[in-house]
N, C-alpha and C positions, 0 to 999 in steps of 0.2 A: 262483299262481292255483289254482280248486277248478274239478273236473269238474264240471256241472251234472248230465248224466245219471247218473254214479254216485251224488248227492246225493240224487235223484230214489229210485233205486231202495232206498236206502239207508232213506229215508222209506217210503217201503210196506214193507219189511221189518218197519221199528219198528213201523209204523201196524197191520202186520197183528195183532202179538204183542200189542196192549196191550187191557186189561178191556174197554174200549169196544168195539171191534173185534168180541170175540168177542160181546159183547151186541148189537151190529147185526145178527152174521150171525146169530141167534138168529128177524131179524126179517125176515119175508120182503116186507112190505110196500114201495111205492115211496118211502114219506116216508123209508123208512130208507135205503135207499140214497142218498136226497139228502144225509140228513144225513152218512150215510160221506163222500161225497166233499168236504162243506165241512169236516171235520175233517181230512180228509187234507189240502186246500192249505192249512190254516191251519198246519198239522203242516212242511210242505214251506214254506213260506216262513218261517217261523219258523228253520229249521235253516240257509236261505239267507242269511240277516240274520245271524242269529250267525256263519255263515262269512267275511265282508264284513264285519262289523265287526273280525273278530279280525284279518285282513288288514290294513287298514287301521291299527287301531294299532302291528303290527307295523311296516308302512311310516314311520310316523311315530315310530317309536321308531329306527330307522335315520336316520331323516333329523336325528331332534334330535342321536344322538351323533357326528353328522360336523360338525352346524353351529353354529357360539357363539351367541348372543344377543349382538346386536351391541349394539345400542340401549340397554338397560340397564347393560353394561358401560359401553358411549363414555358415559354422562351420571355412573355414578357415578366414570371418571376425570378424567372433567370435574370434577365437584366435589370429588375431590381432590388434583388441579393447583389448583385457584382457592382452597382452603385452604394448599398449599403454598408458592405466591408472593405471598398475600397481596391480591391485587388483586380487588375485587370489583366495582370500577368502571373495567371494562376503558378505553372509550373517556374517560374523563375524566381517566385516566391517562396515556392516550396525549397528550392536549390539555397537561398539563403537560407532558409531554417534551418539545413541540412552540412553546411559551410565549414562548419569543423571537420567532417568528415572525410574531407579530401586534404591532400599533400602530407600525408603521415606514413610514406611507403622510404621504406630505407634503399639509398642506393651506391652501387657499388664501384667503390672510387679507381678500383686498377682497372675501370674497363679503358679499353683502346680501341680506336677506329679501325687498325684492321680485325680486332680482337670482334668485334659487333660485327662486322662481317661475317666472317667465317661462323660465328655460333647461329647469326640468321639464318644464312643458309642452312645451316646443319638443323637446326630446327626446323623449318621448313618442310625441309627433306622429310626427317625422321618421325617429328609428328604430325603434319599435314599432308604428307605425301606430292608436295610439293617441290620442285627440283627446276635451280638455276645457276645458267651459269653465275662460276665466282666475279666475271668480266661485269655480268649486269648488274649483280648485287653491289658491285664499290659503284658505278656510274649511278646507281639506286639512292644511294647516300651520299655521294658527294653532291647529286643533285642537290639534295635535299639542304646539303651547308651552304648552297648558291643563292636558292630562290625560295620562296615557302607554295610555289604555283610547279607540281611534278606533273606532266603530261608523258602518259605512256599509252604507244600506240603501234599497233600493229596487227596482225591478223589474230580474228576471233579464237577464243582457244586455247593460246600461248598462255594464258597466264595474268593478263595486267591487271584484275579486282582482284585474284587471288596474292598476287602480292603483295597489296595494299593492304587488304585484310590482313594474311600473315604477319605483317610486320607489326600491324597494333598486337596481336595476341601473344607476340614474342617479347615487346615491352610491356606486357601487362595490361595495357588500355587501350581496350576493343576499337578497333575503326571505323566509326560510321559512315556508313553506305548511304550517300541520296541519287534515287534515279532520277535523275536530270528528263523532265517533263517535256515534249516537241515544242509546244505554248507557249513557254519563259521566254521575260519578254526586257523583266526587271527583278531589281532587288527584293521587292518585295515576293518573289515568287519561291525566293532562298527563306527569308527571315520572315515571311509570314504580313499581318496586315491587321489593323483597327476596325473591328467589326461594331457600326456603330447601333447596329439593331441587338444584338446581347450585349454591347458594353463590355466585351473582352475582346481581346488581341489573342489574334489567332498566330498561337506561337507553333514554330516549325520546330523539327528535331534537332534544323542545324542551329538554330537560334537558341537553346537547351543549352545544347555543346560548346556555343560559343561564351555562352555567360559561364558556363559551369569550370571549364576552362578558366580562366581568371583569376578561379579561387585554388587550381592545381599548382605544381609544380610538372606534372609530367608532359610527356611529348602527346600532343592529340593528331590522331588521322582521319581527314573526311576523305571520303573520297566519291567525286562526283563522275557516275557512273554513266557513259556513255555521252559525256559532256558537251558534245558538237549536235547531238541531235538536236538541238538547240542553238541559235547564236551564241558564241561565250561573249563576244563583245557588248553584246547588252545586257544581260540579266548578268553576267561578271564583273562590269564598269568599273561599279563603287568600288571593288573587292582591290581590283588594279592600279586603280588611281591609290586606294590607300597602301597598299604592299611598295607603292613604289616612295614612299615617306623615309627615308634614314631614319628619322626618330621613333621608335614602336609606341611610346609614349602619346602620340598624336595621332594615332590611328583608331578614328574613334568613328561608328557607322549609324547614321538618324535611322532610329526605330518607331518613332513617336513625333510628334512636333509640339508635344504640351505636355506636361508633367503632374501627378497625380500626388498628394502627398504619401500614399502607401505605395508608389512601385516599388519595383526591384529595387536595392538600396547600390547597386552596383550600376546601374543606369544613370549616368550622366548627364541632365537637359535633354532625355527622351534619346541619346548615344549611348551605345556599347561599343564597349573598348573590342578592336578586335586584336584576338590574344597574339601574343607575338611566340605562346606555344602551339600553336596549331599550324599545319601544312594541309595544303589543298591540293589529295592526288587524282589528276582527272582520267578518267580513261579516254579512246579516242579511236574509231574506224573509223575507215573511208571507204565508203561506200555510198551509192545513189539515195539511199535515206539522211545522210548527212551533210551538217555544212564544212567547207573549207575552214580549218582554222586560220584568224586573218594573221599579219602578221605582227600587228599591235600582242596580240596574246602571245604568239611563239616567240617575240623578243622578250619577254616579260620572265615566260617559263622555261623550265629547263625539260628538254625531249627525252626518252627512255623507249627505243624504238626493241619491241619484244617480237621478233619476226620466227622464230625457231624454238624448236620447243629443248630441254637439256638433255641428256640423257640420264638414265636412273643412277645412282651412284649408293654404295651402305653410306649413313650418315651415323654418328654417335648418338646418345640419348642427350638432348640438350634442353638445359630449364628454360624457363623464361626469366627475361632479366628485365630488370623496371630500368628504365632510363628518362632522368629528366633531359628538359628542354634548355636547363641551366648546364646541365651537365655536358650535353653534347654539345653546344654553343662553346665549351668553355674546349673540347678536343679538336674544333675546328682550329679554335684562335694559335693553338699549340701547333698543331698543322700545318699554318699559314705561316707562323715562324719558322720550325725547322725542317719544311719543303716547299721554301720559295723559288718560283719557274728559275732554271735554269739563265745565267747572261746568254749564253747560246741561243738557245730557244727565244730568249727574246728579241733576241737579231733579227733570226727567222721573221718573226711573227711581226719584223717591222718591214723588213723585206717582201713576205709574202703582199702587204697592206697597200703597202707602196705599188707592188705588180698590179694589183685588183683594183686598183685607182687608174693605173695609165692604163690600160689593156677592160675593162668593167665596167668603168665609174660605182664602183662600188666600195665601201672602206668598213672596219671592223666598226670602229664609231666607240666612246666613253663605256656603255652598259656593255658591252661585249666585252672590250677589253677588262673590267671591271669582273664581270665573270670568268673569263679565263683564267685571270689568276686569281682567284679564288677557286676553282674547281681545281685546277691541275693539283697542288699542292694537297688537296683533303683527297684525291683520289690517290696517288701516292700516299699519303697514310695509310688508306686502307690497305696497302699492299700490292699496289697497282704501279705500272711505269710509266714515266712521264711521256714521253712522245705517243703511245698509244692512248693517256687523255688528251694529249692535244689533238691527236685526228679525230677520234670523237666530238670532240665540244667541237674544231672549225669544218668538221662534216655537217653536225646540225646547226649552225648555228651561221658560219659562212657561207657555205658552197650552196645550199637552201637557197641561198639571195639570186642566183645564179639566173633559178628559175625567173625573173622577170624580164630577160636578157633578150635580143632579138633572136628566135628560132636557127636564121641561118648562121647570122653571124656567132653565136656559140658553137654550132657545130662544126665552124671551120674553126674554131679556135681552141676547141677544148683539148686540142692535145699538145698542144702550144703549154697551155695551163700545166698538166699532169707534166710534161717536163722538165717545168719550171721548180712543180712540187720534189719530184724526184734526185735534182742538182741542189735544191737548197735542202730537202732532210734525208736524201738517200733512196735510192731507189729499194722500193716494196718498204718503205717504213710510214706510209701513210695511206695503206688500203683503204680505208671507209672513206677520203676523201676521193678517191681517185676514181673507187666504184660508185659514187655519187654523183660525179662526174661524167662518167664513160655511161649512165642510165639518162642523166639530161642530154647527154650526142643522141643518144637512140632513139629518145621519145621526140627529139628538135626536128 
């Protein structure tokens, strides 16, 4: 520490001696003695500040040679450990260690699609306190035999992450939840990234799930939470482009661009397979914090609009039942045999196509058709009746398109449409299309 008074005096010494000094007292005036004394405290704190600074970095030059830098040391023996064992994908390493452990759960071969229904819900209900209708739980699951991309959307509250969750805890294998980030931008913001100052790969949870998956047999649920708050069409792309593959064998997502000899042994040329047991349930508001979902995604996925909430109902005590991916896959195909759409219905549904063409320019198109009849038939499994999934899936899935249609001319026409609908399936047997309808007159 410095004396302050000796500093003090030490400064009027100098202050007295120097040219200035002597040229003040020269001056006997008042301005000049103002000016002595603001040259003296600028003189006096000045030599104060240099005392205190030198202080100070003395102190600090003591302090650094007692203390290591911790931080930069630990990260670069970090990245030379993870160059030394080779492992840069620590936790997917560890999942192969662990390999045997998975797919060794028994499952039970009388289940049936409407049989899974009904126990979901009752589960649900009874242990979660959760409560849906039976109408959304079969549209819940036939989604699911349609697309592996379920988007449910509707107002806050209803329900749509609790049911996602639910349904992993009812088969046994918890749902994983990612909160979809405003920022995503890309792939890498799902599966993580090459961090090339520690020499590991910054692996995400969904990236875990997906390797770990591979080595199951069971049904995996992610479900990306609030999805839209984000673009899905970018940070989703890869995900899209690959689900839209026939062959699940080829669907294979670059995590790496070079290969290590100890990664993951389940990593392909720096690709992971993505698993063809896993479904990706998004959730979805609309609201001024979100974006539009475009309509690349909404053709892709199958919609599950949760608008109402159910009401309480007693449920039975019901276990949880494990369900593989092989298994359910294998009640669809059974589905798709002995509840093939209707020849009626497909009349319809060629006639509907044909109106929506001359009177729209709009048409069902290959992947819609595609979809339809594969939904109608596994929702009918579940216990559901045909004509009621067909207004559904051509609610969301047709009359949606609607929306790009010139304001006026839809509003002079859409009752044209609903009448059309009413002669070919019957009048009131295709409500959800028709209140679809009668909501784009209102808002044109």
């Amino acid at each position: 520490m410095f004396d302050i008074p000796m500093v003090i005096e030490t400064a009027l010494n100098v202050a007295a001696t120097t040219p200035f000094a002597k040229f003040v007292g020269a001056i006997t005036s008042g301005y000049a003695i103002a000016i002595y004394l603001i040259v003296l405290l600028v003189i006096i704190a000045a030599i104060i500040f240099a005392v205190m600074i030198g202080g100070s970095d003395k102190h600090n030059a003591t302090v650094s040679a007692q203390t290591p830098i911790v931080v930069n040391v630990g990260k670069e023996e970090e990245g030379e450990e993870a160059e030394e064992n080779g492992e840069r994908f620590c936790m997917l390493c560890e999942i192969d260690r662990r390999q045997l452990s998975y797919g060794h759960k028994s499952y039970d071969k009388s289940l049936t699609l409407k049989l899974l229904c009904e126990e979901f819900r009752n589960y649900a209900a009874g242990e979660l306190k959760l409560y849906y209708d039976i109408e959304d739980i079969r549209r819940f699951i036939a989604g699911m035999a349609v697309s592996k991309l379920i988007i449910l959307q509707g107002m806050s509250g209803t329900g749509k992450t609790s049911l996602a969750h639910a349904y992993g805890m009812y088969i046994d294998n918890m749902s994983t939840v990612i909160p979809v980030q405003p920022m995503w931008k890309e792939r890498t913001d799902l599966i993580g990234y090459y961090n090339e100052f520690t020499k590991r790969f910054n692996e995400t949870l969904l990236l875990e799930k997906m390797y770990e998956a591979n080595y199951s047999k069971d049904m995996y649920i992610t479900v990306l939470d609030e999805m839209n708050i984000a673009r899905v069409e970018y940070y989703f792309a890869e995900f899209l482009s690959l689900l839209e593959l026939p062959n699940a064998e080829q669907r294979y997502l670059e995590v790496v661009s070079d290969m290590w000899e100890s990664d993951p042994q389940s990593l392909k040329d720096g690709r992971i397979k993505l698993p063809d047991n896993m479904w990706f349930i998004g959730t979805a508001n609309n609201d001024d914090s979100t974006f539009a979902i475009s309509d690349k995604v909404y053709d892709r996925a199958m919609i599950l609009n949760l608008d109402t909430k159910c009401e309480r109902f007693a449920a039975p005590k019901t276990a949880r039942r494990p369900v593989s991916a092989e298994q359910f896959n294998e009640l669809v195909s059974i589905a798709l045999k002995e509840y093939e759409i209707s020849r009626r219905n497909r009349k319809r549904l060629e006639a509907l196509d044909k109106y929506l063409i001359d009177h729209f320019h709009i048409t069902f198109g290959n992947r819609i058709m595609k979809q339809i009849r594969q939904y109608i038939p596994v929702y009918v499994s579940c216990g559901g009746d045909e004509l009621k999934a067909l207004d559904d899936i051509l609610s969301k899935k047709i009359m949606r398109k609607l929306e790009t249609q010139n304001p006026i001319y839809l509003r002079n026409s859409a009752e044209g449409l609903i009448a059309y609908i009413d002669e070919l399936f019957g009048v009131d047997k295709m409500p959800l299309c028709k209140e679809y309808i009668h909501r784009l007159q209102r808002n044109a």
